[in-house]
Each structure stands twice: as structure tokens, then as C-alpha cells.
The first five atom37 places (N, CA, C, CB, O) and aatype in JSON, in Angstrom:
{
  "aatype": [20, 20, 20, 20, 20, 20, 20, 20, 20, 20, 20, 20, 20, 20, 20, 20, 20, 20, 20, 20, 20, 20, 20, 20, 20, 20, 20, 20, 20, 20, 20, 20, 20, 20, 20, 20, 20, 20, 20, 20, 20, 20, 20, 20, 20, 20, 20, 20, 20, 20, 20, 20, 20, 20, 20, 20, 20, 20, 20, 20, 20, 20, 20, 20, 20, 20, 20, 20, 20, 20, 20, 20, 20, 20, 20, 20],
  "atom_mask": [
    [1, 1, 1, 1, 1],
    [1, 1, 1, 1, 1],
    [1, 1, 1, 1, 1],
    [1, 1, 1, 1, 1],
    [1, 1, 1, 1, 1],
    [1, 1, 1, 1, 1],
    [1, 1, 1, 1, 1],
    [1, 1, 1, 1, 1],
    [1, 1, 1, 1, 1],
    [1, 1, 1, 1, 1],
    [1, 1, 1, 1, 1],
    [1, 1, 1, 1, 1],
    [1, 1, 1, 1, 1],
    [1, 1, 1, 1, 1],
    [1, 1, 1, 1, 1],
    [1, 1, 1, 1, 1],
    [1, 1, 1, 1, 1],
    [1, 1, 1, 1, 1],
    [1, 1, 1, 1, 1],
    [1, 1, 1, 1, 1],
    [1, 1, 1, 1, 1],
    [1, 1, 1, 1, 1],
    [1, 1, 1, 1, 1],
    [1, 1, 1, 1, 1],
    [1, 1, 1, 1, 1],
    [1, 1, 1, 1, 1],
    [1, 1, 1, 1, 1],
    [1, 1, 1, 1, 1],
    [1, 1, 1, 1, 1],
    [1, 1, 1, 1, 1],
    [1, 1, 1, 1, 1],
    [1, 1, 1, 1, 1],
    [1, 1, 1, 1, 1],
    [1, 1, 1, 1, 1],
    [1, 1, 1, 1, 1],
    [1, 1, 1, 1, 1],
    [1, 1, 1, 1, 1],
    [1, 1, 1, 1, 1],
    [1, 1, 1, 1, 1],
    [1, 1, 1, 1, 1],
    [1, 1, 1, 1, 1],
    [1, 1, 1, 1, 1],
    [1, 1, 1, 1, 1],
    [1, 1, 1, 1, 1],
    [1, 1, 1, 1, 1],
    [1, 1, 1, 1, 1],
    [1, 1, 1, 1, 1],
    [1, 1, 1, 1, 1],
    [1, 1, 1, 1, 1],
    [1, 1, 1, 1, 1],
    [1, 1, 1, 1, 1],
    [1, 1, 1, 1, 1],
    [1, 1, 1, 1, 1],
    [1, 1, 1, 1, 1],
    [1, 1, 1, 1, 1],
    [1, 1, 1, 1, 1],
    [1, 1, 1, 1, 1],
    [1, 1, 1, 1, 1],
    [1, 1, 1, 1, 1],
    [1, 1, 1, 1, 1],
    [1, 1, 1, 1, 1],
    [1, 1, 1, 1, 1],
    [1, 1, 1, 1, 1],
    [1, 1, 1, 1, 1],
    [1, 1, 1, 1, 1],
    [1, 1, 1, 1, 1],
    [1, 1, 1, 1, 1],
    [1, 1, 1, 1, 1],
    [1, 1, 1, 1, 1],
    [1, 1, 1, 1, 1],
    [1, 1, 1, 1, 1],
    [1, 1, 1, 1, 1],
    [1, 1, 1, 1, 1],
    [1, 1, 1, 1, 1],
    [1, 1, 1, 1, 1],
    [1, 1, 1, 1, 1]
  ],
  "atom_positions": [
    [[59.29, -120.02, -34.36], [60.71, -119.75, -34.4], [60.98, -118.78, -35.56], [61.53, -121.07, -34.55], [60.54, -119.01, -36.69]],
    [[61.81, -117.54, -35.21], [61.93, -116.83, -36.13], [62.87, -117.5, -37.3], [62.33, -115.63, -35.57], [63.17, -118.67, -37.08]],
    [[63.49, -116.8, -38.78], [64.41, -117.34, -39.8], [65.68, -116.61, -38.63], [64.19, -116.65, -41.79], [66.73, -117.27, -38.6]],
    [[65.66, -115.84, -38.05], [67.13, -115.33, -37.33], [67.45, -117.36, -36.08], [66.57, -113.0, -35.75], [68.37, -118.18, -36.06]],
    [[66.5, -117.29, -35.55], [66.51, -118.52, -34.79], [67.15, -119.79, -35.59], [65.04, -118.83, -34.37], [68.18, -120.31, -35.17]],
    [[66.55, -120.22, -36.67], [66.18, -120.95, -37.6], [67.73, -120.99, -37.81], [65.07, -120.45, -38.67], [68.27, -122.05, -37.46]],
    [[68.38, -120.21, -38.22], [69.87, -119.98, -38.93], [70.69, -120.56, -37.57], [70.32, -118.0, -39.46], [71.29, -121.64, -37.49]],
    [[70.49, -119.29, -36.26], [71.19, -119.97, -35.76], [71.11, -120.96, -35.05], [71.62, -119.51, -35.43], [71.93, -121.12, -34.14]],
    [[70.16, -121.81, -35.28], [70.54, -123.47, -34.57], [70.88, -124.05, -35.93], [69.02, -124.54, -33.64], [71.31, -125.2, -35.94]],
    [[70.75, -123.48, -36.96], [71.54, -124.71, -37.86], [72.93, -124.52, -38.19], [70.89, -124.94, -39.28], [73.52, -125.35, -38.87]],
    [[73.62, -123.25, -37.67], [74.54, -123.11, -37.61], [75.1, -123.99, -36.47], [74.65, -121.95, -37.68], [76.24, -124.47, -36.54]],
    [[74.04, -124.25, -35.13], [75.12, -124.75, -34.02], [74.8, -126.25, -34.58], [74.77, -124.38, -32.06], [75.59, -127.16, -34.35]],
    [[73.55, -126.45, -35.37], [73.74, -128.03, -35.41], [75.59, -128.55, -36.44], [71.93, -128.72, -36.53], [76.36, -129.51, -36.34]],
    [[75.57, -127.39, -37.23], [76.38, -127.61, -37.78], [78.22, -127.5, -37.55], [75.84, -127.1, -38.5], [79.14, -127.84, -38.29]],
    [[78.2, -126.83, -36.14], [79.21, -126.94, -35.32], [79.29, -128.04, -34.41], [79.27, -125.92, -34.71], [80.36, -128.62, -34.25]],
    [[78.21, -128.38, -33.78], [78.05, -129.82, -33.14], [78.41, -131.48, -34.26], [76.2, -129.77, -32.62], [78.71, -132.65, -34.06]],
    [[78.23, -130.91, -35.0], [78.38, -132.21, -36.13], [80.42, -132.04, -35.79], [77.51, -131.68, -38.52], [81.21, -132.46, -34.94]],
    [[80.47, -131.34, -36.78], [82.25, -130.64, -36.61], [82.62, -131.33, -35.33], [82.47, -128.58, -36.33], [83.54, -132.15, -35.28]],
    [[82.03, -131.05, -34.52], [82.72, -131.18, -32.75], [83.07, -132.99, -33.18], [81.02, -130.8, -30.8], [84.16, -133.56, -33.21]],
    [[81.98, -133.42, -33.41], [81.69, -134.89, -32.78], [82.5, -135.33, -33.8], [80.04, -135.61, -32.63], [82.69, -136.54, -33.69]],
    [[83.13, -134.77, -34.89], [83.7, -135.66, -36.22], [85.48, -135.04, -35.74], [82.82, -134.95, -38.35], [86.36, -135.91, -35.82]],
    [[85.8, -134.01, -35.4], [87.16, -133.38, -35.08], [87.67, -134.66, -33.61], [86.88, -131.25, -34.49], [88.79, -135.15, -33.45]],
    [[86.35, -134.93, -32.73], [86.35, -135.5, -31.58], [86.59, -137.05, -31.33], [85.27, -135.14, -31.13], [86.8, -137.7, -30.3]],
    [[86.45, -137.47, -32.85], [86.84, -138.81, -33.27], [87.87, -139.12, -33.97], [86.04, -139.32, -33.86], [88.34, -140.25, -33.98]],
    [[88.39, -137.99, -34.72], [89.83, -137.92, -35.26], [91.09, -137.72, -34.0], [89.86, -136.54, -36.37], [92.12, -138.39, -33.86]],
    [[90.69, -136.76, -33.31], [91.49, -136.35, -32.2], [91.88, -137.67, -31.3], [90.67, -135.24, -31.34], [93.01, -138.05, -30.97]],
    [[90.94, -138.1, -31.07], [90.53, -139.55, -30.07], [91.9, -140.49, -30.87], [88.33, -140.48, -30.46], [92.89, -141.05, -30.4]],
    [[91.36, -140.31, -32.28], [92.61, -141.32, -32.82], [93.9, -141.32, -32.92], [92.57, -141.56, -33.83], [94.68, -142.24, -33.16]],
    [[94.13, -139.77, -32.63], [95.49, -139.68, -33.15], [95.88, -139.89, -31.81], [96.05, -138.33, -33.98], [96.82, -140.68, -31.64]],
    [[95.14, -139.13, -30.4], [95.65, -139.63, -29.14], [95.67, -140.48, -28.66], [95.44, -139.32, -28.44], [96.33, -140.51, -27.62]],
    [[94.95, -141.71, -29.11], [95.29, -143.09, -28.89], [96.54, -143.38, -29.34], [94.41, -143.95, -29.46], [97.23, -143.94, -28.49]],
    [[96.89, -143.25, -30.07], [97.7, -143.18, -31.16], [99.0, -142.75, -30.67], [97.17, -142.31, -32.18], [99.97, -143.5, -30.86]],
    [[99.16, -141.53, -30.01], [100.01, -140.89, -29.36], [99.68, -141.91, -28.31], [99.9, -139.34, -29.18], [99.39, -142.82, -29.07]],
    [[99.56, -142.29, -27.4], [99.62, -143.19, -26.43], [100.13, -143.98, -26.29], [99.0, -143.56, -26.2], [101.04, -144.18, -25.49]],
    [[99.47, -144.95, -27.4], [100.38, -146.25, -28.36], [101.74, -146.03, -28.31], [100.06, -146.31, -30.09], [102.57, -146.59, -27.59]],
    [[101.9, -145.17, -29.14], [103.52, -144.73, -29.81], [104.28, -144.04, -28.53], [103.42, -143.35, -31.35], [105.49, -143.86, -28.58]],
    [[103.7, -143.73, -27.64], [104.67, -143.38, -26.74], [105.76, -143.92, -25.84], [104.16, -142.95, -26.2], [105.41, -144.97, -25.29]],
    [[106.8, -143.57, -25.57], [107.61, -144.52, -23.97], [107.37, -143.68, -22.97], [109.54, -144.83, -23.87], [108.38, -143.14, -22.5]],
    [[106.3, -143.38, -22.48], [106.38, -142.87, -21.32], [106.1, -141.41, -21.08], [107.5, -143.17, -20.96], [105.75, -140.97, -19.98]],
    [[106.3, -140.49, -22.45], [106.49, -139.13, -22.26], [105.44, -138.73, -22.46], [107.36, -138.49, -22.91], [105.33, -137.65, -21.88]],
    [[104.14, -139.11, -23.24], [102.96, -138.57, -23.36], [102.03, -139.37, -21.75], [102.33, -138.99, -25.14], [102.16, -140.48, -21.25]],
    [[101.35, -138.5, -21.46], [100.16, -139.13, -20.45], [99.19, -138.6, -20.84], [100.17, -138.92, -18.94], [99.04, -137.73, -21.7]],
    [[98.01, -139.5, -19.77], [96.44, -139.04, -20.5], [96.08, -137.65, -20.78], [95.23, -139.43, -19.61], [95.13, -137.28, -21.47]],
    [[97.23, -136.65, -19.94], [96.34, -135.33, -20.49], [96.73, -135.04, -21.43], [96.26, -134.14, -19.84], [95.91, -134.36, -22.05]],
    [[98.05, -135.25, -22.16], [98.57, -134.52, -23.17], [97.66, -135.59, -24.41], [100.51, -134.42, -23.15], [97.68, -135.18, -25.57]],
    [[97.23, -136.34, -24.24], [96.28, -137.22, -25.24], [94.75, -136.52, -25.15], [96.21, -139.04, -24.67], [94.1, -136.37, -26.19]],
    [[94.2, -136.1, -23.84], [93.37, -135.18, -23.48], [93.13, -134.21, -24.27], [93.66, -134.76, -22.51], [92.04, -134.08, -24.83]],
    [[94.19, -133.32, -24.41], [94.38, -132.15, -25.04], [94.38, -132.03, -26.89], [95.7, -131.74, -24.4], [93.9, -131.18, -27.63]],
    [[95.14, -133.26, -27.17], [94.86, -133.86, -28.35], [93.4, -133.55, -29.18], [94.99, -135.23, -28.01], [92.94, -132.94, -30.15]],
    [[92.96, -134.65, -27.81], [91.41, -135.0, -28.03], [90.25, -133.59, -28.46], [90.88, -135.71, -26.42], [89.32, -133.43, -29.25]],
    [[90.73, -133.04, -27.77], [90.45, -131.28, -27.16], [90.25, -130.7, -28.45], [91.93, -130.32, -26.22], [89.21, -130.41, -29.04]],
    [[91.57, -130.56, -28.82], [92.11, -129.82, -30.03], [91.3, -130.25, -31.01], [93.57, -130.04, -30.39], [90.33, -129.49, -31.07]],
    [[91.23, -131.25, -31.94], [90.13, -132.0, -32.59], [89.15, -131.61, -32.63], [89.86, -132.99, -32.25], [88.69, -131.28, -33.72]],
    [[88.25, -131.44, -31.22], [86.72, -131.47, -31.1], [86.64, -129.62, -31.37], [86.02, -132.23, -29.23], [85.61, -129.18, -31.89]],
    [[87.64, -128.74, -31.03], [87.48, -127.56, -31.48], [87.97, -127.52, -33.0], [88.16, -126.65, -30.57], [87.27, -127.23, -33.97]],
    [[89.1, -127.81, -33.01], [89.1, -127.88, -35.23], [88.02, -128.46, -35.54], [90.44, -128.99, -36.28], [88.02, -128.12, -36.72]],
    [[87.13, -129.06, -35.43], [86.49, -129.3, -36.3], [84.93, -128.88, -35.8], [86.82, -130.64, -36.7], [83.92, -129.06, -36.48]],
    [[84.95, -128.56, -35.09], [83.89, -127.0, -34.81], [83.76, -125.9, -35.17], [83.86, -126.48, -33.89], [82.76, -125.2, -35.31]],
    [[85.16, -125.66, -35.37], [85.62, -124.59, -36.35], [85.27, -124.47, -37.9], [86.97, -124.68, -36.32], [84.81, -123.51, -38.52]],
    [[85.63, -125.67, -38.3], [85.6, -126.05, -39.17], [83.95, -126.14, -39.89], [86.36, -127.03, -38.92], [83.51, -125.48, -40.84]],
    [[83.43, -126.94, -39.27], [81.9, -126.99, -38.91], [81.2, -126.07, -39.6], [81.58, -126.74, -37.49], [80.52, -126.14, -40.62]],
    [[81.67, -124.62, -38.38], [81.11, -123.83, -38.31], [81.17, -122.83, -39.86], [81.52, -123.42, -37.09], [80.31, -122.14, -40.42]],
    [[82.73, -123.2, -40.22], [83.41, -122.14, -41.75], [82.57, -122.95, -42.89], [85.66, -122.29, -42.19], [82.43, -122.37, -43.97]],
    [[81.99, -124.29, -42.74], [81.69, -124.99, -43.58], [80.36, -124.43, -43.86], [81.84, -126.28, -43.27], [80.11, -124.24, -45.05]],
    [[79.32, -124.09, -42.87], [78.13, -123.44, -42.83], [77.82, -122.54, -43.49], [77.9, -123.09, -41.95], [76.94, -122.24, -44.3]],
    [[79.19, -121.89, -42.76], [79.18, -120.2, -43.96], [79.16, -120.07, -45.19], [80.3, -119.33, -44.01], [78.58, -119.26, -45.91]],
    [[80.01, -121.14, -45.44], [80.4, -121.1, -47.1], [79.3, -121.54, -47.95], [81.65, -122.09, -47.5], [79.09, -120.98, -49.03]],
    [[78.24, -122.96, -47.31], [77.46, -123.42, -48.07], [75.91, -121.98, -47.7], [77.33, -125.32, -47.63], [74.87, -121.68, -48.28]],
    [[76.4, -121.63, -46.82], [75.06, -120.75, -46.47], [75.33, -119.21, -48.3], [75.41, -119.7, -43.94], [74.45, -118.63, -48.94]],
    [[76.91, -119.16, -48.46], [77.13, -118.28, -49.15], [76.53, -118.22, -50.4], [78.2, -118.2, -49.19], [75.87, -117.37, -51.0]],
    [[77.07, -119.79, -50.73], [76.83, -120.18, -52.22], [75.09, -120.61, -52.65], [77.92, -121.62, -52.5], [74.52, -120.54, -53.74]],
    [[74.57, -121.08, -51.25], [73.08, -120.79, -51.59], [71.65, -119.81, -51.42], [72.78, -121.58, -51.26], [70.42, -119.85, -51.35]],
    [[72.84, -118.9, -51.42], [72.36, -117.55, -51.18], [71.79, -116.83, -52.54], [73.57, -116.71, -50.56], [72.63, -116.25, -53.23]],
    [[70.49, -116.82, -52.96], [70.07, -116.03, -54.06], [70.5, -115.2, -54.21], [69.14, -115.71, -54.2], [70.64, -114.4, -53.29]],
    [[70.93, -114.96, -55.42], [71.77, -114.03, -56.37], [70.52, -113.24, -56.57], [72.59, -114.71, -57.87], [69.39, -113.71, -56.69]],
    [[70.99, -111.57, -56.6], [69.94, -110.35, -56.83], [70.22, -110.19, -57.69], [69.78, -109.18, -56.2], [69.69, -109.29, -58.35]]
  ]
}
């Protein structure tokens, strides 16, 4: 496996982490929204919730990578 390879699967491991941690917050708040609802939320708009989550924090994931990839980046 090349270091180009190498980077990027630890970049996706490190978006997959994000996913699964945004994907458990999301989960909560749309339960949550469910809970608290009378009627006006349904499963998709809790769906979408869920959704939203698992991409913020893929996102997130992913900005987190960068930054630690930045700062341990040998100084020339």
C-alpha cells in the first residue's frame, strides 16, 4: 500500500468514526423529536434528523483529520 493509500483510508477511517458518532447524536435528538412531538414530526422528519448527524459529523471527522494531520506535520 502506497503512503498516498495509507492517508487516504485513514482519512475515511476517520470520517467513518464521525459518521457513527454524528449517527448516535442525531438518533437522539430524533428520538427526542418524536418524544416531544403531537403529531407534527413523523419518522421521516426524525429520519432526516438522523441523516443530518451522520453527515455533521463526517464532516466533522473528516476537518478533524486535517487539522491533526496539520499539526503533526514536520516542521522544515
Amino acid at each position: 500500500m502506497t503512503e498516498a493509500e495509507k492517508e487516504r483510508a485513514k482519512a475515511t477511517a476517520a470520517a467513518g468514526v464521525g459518521a457513527g458518532v454524528g449517527t448516535a447524536g442525531g438518533a437522539s435528538v430524533g428520538v427526542l423529536e418524536l418524544a416531544a412531538a403531537q403529531g407534527t414530526v413523523t419518522g421521516l422528519s426524525a429520519g432526516l434528523v438522523i441523516g443530518a448527524g451522520a453527515l455533521a459529523g463526517a464532516l466533522i471527522g473528516l476537518a478533524g483529520w486535517g487539522v491533526y494531520r496539520h499539526f503533526k506535520k514536520p516542521k522544515d
